[in-house]
C-alpha positions, 0 to 999 in steps of 0.5 A: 171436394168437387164443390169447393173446385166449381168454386175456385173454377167461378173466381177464375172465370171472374177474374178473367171477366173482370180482365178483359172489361177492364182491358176493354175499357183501356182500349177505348180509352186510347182509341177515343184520346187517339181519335181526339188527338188526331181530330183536334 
């Protein structure tokens, strides 16, 4: 069954995906408090 392989393949790509925009989203984030933190 390569198929159902390809698939499981594609979620674990997404998933991934998924984590590094939301690991992205974290870090600016903490990097726009820290600006306004600094600024204020």
């Amino acid at each position: 069954m390569p198929l159902l392989k390809d698939v499981k393949e594609t979620e674990e790509i997404r998933k991934k995906k998924n984590l590094i925009r939301i690991m992205t989203w974290i870090i600016v984030a903490i990097a726009l408090v820290l600006v306004w933190y600094f600024t204020k």
